[in-house]
C-alpha positions in Angstrom: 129.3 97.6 71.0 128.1 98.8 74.4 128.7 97.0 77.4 126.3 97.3 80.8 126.9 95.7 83.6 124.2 94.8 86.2 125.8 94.1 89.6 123.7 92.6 92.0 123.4 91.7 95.6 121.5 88.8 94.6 122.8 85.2 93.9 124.8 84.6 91.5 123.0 81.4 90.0 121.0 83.6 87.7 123.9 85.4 86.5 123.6 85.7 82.4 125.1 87.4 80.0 123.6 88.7 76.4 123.6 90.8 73.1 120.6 92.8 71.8 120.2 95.6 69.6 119.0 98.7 71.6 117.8 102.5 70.0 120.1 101.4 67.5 123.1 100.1 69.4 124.2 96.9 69.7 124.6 95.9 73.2 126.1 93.3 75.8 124.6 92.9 78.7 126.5 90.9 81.8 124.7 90.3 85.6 126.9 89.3 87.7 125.4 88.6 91.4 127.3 88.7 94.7 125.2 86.6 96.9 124.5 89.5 99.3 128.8 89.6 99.9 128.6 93.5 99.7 132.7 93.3 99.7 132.8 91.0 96.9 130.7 93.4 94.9 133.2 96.2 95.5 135.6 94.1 93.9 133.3 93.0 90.6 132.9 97.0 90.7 136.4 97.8 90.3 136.9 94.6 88.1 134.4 96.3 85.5 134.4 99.6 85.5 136.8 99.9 82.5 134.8 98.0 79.9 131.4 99.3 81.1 129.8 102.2 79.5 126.8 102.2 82.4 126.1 100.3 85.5 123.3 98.7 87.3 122.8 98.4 90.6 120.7 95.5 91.9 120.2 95.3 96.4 119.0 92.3 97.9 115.6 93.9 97.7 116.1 95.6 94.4 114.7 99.3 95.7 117.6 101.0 97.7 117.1 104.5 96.6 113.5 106.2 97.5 111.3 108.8 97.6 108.3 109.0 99.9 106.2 111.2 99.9 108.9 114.3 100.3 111.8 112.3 101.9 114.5 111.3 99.6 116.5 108.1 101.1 119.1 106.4 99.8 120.9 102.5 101.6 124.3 103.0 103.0 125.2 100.0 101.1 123.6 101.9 97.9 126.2 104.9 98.3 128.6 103.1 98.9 128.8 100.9 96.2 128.3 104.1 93.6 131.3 106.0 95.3 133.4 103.1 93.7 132.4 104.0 90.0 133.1 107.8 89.9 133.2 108.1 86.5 130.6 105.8 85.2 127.0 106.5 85.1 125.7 104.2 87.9 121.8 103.8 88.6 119.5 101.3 90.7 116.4 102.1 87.9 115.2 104.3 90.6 113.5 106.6 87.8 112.2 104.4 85.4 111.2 102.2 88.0 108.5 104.6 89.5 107.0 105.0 85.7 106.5 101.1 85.2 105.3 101.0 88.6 102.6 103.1 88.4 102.1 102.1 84.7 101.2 98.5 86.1 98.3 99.1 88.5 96.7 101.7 85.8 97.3 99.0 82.4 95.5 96.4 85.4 92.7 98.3 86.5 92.1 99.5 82.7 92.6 96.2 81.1 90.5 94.0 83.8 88.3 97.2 84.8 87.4 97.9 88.7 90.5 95.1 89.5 91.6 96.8 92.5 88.4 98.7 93.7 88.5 98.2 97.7 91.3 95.5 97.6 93.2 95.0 100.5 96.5 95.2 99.3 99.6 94.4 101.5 103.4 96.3 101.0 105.8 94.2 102.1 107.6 97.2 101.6 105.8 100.0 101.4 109.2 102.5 101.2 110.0 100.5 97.8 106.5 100.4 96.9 105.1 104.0 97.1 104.3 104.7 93.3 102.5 101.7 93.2 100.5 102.7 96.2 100.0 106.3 95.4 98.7 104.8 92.3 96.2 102.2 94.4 94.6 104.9 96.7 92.8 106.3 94.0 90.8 103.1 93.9 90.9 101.7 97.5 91.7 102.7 101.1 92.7 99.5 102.1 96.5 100.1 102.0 98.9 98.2 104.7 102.1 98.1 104.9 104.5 95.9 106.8 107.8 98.0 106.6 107.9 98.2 110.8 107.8 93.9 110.7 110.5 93.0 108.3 112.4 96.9 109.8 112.2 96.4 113.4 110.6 93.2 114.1 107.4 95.1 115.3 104.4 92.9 114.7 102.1 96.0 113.4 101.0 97.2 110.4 101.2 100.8 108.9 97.6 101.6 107.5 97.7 104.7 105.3 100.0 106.6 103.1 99.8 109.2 105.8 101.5 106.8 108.6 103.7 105.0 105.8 104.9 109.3 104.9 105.4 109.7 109.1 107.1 106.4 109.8 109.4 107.0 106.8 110.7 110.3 108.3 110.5 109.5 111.7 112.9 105.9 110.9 115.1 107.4 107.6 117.3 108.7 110.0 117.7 105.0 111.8 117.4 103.0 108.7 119.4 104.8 106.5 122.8 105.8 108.3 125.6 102.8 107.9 125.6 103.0 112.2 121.9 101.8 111.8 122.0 99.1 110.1 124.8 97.4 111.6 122.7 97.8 114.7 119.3 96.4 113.3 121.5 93.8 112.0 122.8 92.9 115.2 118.8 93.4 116.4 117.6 90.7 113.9 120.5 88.1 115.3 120.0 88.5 118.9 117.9 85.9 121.2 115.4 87.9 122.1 114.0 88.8 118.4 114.4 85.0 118.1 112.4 84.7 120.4 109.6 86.3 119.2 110.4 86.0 115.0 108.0 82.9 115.0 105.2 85.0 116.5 106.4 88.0 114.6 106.2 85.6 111.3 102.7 84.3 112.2 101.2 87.4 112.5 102.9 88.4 109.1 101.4 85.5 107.5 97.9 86.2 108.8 98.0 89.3 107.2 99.1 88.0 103.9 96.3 85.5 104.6 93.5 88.6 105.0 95.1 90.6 101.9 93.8 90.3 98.5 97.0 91.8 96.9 100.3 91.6 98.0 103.2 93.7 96.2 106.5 92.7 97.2 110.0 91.5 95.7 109.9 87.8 95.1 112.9 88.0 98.0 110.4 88.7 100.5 107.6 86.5 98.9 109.4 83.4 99.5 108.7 82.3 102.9 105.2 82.3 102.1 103.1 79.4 101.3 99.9 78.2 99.4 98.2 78.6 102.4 98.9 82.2 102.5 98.8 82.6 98.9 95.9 80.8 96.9 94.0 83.3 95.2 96.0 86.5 95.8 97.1 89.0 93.0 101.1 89.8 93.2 102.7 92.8 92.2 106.2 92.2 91.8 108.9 92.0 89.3 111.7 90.0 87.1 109.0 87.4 86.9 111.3 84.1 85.2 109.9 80.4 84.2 111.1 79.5 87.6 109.5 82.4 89.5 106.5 81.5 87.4 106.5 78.0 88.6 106.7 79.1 92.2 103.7 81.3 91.8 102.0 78.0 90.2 103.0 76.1 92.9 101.4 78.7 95.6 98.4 78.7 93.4 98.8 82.6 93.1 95.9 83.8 91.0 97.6 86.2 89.0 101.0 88.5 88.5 101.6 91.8 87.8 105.1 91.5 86.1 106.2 95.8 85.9 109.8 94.8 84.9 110.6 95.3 81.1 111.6 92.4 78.6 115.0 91.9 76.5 114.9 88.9 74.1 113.1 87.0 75.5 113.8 87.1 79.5 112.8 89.9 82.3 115.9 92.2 83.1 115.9 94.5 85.9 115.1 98.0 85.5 118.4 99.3 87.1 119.5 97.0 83.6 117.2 99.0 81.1 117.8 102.6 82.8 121.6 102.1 82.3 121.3 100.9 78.9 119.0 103.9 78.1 121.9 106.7 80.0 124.4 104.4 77.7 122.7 104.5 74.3 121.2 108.4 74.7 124.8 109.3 76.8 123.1 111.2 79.5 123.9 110.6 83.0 121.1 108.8 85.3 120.0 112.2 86.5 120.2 113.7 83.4 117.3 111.6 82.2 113.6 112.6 82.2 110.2 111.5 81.9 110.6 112.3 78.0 113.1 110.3 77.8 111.8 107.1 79.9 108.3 107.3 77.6 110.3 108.0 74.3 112.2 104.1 74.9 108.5 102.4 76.3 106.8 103.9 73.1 109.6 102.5 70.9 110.1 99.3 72.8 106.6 98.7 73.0 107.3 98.0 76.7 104.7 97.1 78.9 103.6 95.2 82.2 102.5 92.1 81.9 99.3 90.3 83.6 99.7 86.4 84.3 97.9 84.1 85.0 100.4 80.6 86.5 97.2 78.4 86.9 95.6 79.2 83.9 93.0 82.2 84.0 91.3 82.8 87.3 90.3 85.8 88.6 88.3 86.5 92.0 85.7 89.2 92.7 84.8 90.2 95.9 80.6 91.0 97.2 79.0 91.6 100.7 75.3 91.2 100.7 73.8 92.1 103.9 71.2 89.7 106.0 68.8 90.0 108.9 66.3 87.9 111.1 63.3 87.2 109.5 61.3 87.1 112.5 61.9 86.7 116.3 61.9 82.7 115.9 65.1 83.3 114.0 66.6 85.1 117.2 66.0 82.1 119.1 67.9 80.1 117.2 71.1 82.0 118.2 73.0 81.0 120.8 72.9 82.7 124.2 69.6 83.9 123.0 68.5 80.1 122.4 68.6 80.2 125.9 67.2 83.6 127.0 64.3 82.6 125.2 63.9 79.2 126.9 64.1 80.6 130.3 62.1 84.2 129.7 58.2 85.0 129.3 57.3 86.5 125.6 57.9 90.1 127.1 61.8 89.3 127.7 62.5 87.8 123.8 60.5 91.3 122.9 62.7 93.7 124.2 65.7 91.5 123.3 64.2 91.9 119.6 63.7 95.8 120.0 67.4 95.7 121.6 69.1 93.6 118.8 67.6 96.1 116.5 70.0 98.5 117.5 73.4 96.6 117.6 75.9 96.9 114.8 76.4 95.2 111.7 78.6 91.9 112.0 79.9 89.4 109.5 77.7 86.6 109.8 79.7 84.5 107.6 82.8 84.3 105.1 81.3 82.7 101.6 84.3 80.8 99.1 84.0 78.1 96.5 81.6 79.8 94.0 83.0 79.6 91.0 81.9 80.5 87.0 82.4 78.2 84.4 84.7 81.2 82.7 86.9 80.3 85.4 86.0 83.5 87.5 85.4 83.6 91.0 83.7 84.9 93.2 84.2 85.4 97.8 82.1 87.4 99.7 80.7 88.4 102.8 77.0 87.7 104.4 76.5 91.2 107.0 73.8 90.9 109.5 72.0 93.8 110.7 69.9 93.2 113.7 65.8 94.6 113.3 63.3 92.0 112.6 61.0 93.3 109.9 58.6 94.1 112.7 61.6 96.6 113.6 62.3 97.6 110.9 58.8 98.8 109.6 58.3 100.0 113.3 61.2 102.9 112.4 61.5 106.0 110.1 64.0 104.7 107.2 66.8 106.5 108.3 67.2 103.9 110.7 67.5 101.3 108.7 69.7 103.8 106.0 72.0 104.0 108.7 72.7 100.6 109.5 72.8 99.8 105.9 75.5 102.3 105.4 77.2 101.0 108.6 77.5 97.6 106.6 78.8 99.1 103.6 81.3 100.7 105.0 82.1 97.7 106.8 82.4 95.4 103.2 84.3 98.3 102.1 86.9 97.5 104.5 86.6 93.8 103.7 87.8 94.5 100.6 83.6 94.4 98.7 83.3 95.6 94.8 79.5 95.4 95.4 77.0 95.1 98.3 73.6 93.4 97.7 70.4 94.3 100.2 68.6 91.5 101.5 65.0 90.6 102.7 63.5 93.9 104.3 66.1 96.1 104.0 65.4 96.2 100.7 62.0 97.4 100.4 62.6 100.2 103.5 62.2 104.0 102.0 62.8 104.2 98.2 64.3 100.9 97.8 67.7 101.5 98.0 67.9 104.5 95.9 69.2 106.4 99.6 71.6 104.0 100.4 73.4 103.9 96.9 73.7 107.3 97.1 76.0 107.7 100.6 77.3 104.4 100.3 80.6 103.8 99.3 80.2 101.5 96.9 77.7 100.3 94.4 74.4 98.8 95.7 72.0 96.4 94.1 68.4 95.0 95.9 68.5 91.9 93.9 64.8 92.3 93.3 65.5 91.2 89.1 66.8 88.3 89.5 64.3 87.4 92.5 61.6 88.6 89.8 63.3 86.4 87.2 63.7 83.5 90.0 60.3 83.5 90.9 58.3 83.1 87.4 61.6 80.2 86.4 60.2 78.5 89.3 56.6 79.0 88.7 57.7 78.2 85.0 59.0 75.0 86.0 56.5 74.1 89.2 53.6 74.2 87.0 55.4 72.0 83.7 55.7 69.2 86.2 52.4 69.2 87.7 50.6 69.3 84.1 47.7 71.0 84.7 48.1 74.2 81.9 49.1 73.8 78.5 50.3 76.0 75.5 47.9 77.6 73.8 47.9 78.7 70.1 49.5 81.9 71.1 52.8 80.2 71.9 51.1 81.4 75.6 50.3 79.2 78.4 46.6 78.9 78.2 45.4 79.6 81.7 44.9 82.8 83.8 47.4 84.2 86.5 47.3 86.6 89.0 50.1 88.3 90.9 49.1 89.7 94.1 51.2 93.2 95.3 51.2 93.6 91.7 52.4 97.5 92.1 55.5 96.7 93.9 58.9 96.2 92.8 59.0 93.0 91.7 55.5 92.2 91.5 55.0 94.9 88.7 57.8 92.8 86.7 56.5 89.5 87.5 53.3 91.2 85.9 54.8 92.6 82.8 56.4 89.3 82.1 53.8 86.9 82.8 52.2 89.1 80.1 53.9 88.0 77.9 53.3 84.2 79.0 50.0 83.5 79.8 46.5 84.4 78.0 45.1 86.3 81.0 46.7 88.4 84.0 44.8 89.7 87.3 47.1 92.2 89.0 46.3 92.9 92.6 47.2 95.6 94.8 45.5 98.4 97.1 46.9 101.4 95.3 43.7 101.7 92.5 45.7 104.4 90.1 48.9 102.4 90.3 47.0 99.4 89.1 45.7 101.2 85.9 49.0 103.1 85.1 50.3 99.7 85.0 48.1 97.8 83.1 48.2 101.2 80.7 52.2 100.1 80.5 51.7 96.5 79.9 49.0 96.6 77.0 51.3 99.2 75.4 54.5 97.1 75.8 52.7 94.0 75.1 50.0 94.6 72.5 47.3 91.9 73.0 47.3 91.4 76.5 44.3 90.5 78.4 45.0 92.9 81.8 42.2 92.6 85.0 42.8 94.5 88.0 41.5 94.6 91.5 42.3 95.8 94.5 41.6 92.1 97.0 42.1 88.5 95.4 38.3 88.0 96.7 36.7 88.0 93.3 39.3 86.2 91.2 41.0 83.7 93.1 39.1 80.9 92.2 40.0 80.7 88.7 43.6 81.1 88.7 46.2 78.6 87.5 48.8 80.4 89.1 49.3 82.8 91.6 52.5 84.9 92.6 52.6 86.9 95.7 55.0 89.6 96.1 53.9 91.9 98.7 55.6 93.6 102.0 53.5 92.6 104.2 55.2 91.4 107.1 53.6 88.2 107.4 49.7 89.8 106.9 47.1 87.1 104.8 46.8 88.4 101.8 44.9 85.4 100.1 42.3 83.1 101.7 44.0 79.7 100.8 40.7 77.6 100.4 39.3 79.6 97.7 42.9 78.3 95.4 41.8 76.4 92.6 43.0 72.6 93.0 46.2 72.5 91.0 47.3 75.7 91.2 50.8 76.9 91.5 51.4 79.6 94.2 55.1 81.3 94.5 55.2 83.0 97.2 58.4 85.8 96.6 57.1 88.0 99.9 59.8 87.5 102.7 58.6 86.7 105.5 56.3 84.8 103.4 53.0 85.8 102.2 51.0 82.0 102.5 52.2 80.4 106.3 52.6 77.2 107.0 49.2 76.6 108.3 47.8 78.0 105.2 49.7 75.9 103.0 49.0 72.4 105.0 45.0 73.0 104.5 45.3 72.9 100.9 47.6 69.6 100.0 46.5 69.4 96.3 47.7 73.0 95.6 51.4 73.6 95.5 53.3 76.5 97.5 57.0 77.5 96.3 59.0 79.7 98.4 60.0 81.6 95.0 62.9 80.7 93.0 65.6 79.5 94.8 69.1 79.5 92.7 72.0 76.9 93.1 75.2 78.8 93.0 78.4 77.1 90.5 81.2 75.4 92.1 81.8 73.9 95.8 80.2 76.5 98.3 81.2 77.6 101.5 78.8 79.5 103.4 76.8 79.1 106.9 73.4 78.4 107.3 71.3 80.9 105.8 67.3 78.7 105.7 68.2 77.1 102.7 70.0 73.5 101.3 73.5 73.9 101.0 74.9 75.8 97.8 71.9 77.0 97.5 70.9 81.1 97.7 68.3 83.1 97.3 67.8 84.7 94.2 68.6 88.8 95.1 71.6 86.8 96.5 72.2 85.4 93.9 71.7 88.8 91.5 74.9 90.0 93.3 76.7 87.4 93.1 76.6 87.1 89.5 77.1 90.9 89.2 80.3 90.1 91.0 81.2 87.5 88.7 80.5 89.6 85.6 82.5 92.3 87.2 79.7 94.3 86.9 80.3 96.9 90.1 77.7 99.0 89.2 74.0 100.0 91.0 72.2 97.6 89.3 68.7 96.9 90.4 67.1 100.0 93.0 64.0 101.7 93.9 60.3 100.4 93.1 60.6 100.4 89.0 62.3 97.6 87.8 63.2 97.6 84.1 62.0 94.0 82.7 65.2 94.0 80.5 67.2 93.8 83.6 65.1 91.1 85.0 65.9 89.6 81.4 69.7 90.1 81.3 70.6 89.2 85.2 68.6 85.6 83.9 71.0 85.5 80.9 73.9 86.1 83.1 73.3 84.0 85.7 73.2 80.5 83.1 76.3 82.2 81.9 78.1 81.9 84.9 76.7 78.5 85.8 73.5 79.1 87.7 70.5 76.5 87.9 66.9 76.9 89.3 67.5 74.8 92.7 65.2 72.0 93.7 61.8 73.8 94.1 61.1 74.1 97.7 58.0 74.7 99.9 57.3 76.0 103.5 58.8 71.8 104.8 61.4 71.5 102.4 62.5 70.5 99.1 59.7 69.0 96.6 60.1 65.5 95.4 58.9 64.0 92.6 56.1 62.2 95.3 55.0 65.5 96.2 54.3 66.9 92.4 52.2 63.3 92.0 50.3 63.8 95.1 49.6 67.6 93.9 48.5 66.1 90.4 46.6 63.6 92.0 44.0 65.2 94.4 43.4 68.1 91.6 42.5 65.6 89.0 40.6 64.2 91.8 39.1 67.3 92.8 37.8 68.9 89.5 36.4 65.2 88.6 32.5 65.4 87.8 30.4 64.1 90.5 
């Protein structure tokens, strides 16, 4: 039998010992801990060394040799300790650590795909830590490390693997000579750094707080709280029942276990590399990468993903915003008051001024959550043009800004950025913009496409005016107006499929027959009309959906609406105004199809009832949900089985079709009556 001893700085409550049969050896296995009494240790050392065959060595924080970058460090306390065994091989795991290390974030990322894309991850040491961040940077920039708080009491944080490289060889020299550390030891008890450790702490906390991922040993994770913790992803190690309950109890999303398993429990990997120089009889430096992979292929070894709530995983979006008109300006405090005190002229070239500012985070969103149990946080950035700006430009001024706002979700930590409003229709859609931006881009225009007919779908069942026809169809005629844009040509190709007749309507007279060419080839039977004004057609229609860009122009003269008819009007700013709509009380206006988002939702005021979005926001949130970090929906052509499978995801995840809405508000049940009431009134025989 071979014997390996793991002596750690640790306490000694988890000291175990145990027997397990290993590359054909049987071994016994003995930790014995010394409660950080570095004396003590020397002693067990020298207690053991006859009956071991290898030894471990486990520090306080586990990682006391290191290599980063070029610089090869080893702890005073480290050497010392090894110069007491001579003639045993003694190792900390330093070389198979780095394998299961790296192994970790690459088994996440594949198993759970784009896990760590833009995360901002924390180090609470990054020295210990460099595999795994090395191993991160190929999928986010967002690195920090906080080696000069818990080093020097410094309340900064290193940002790159570049600084983490220079402040490792600009400190080694410090840190690691035994004159050092007595004297940051002496630094950490004197008044002054007492002084300022609550300060120190806070700051340290915050930054937990902003992190989505935080790799540390559980030493350093314990001062930590719920608070700082609900939701996060740690990367850590040794990960018992007990440990597991404590991430339970901070309501830790998930763990990242890298440490390997003997029967039944975690064991360090100082343990597993000495039982491996043991069973193979190769000193700790004698062993290679062969060797390491040889044991892990063998052993079947690998990191383990946990979940202590149950499963839960959290996604991450940015969708970006803007004011719809100069009203919305207004509205915004100091320029509530500009505007009260200034002549029309002032607010104008405030509005040409605001254009030009930089993105901003308008407001944090939490709380949306899938009935799969994923999740979902995100991000609303504002961008300052009005749409009367932003048509007013050439698109690279709006491409700019909207890459200015990517990069800035990228830094928030966003797998996906959706385009709102206007700045989705500026140029070729988006097409630009997903190109140069640095992550993926969707307009939202399927699901608002898919939004818009739901609630059509749905507006017109519970006024009662159409019915099905013997073609499964809704026997009536429909007519979408901007028929040739991006999601008026998909409202058209599926209303095509659900109604008897379609009008499409749009200026551009060759678009209009290339797509009615499209439509009676994809849908054989389908009764196409196209023109280029509603003037002729109006009249007849049961239901109308208007989809154009532009910018608040009529489009439709209201009083020639059939009484009864459903208008959605997708165009933002809207097609129909207010003014329009209260002429015509027995027709019924929608403001497109609003979606209510799953779970308890925490966003700022964005027009709308609370928990409720509209529908391109919608379209990236449940691509975020999905984990589907990908350019979904962009440029002028959207594909109808997108429109179709963004609808299917979104009921996966838990989205509804929100209380129908209007130009004053949400439609009550009063408000379909009334509609059904002055129509049948209306079209009653004199």
């Amino acid at each position: 039998m071979k014997t390996v001893v793991s002596v750690s700085q640790g306490s000694s409550e988890y000291d175990y010992e145990l027997e397990t049969e290993f590359l054909g050896h049987t071994f016994r296995v003995v930790r014995v801990g010394t409660d950080g009494n570095l004396d003590r240790a020397e002693a067990v050392l020298d207690s053991i060394r006859a009956q071991a065959d290898a030894i471990g060595l486990s520090m306080m924080h586990d990682h006391y040799h290191y290599q980063v970058g070029r610089e090869q460090l080893e702890h005073p306390d480290t050497a010392r300790l090894e110069a007491c065994v001579p003639d045993k091989p003694i190792t900390t795991g330093v070389g198979l650590r780095g394998i299961l290390q790296e192994w970790a974030v690459r088994h996440t990322q594949t198993e759970l795909g784009h896990f760590f894309d833009n995360a901002r991850v924390l180090f609470l040491n990054g020295q210990a830590g460099f595999r795994i961040a090395r191993a991160l940077s190929e999928h986010t920039d967002n690195l920090f490390f906080a080696d000069p708080y818990l080093d020097f009491g410094v309340p900064r944080l290193l940002n790159s693997l570049n600084q983490l490289e220079a402040y490792t060889k600009l400190t080694a020299p410090v840190m690691f000579s035994p004159n050092a550390v007595r004297v940051i030891e002496r630094l950490h008890r004197s008044p002054l750094y007492r002084m300022g450790e609550k300060l120190i702490s806070g700051s340290l906390h915050e930054a937990v707080k902003d992190c989505h991922v935080i790799v540390g040993a559980m030493g350093d994770l314990e001062v930590f709280s719920e608070k700082e913790l609900d939701g996060k992803t740690v990367i850590t190690s040794r990960v018992t029942t007990s440990a597991l309950d404590w991430f339970r109890s901070r309501r830790v999303a998930m763990v990242v276990d890298y440490s390997p398993w003997l029967e039944g429990r975690p064991v360090g990997v100082n343990v597993m590399e000495a039982m491996i120089s043991a069973a193979l009889s190769r000193t700790p430096e004698q062993l290679g990468a062969d060797d390491f992979l040889d044991v892990i292929e063998q052993l079947g070894v690998e990191p383990r993903i946990l979940y202590p709530n149950g499963y839960r995983r959290i996604n991450r979006f940015a969708f970006v915003i803007h004011p719809l008109s100069q009203q919305y300006l207004t509205k915004t405090p100091p320029l509530d008051w500009v505007a009260s005190v200034s002549p029309p002229a002032v607010m104008n070239l405030v509005e040409k001024a605001i254009a030009y500012t930089p993105p901003f985070v308008y407001s944090k969103v939490s709380g949306i959550q899938s009935p799969t149990g994923d999740e979902v946080e995100g991000w609303l950035i504002t961008v300052g043009g009005t749409p009367r700006e932003i048509m007013a430009h050439d698109p690279e001024f709006t491409y700019s800004r909207l890459l200015a706002a990517a990069n800035l979700a990228k830094k928030l930590g966003a797998q996906i950025m959706g385009l709102g409003a206007f700045t989705k229709v500026v140029g070729d859609a988006g097409i630009t913009v997903a190109k140069r931006a640095p992550l993926p881009i969707t307009t939202g225009n399927s699901y608002s496409a898919s939004g818009a007919l739901w609630a059509a779908h749905d507006a017109a069942k519970r006024i009662g005016r159409v019915s099905i026809g013997k073609s499964g169809k809704m026997a009536g005629k429909a007519m979408v107006v901007g028929a040739t844009g991006a999601i008026g040509s998909v409202c058209a190709r599926l209303l095509a499929k659900a109604v008897d007749e379609i009008y499409l309507v749009a200026p551009e007279a060759a678009k209009l027959l290339s797509l009615k060419e499209s439509i009676e080839q994809e849908t054989p039977g389908a009764i196409v009309h196209v023109a280029a004004t509603t003037n002729r057609d109006l009249g007849d229609m049961d239901m109308v959906v208007t989809a154009t860009s532009g910018a608040g122009k009529r489009i439709l003269d209201i009083m020639q609406v059939k009484p009864g008819c459903v208008i959605t009007d997708v165009a933002r700013p809207l097609d129909i105004p207010a003014e329009d709509v209260a002429k015509r009380p027995d027709v019924l206006v929608i403001e497109s199809g609003e979606i209510k988002l799953p779970g308890i939702v925490k966003m700022k005021d964005i027009g709308l009832p609370k928990g409720i979005a509209y529908a391109c926001l919608a379209e990236t949130i449940v691509l975020a949900l999905e984990a589907r970090f990908e350019n979904f929906t962009l440029g002028r052509n959207i594909e109808w089985e997108k429109v179709r499978e963004i609808y299917k995801l979104g009921l996966k995840h838990g989205m509804e079709l929100a209380a129908v809405s209007g130009v004053n508000g949400v439609f009550t049940e009063e408000d379909f009556e009334r509609v059904r009431t002055l129509a049948a009134h209306a079209t009653e025989p004199a």
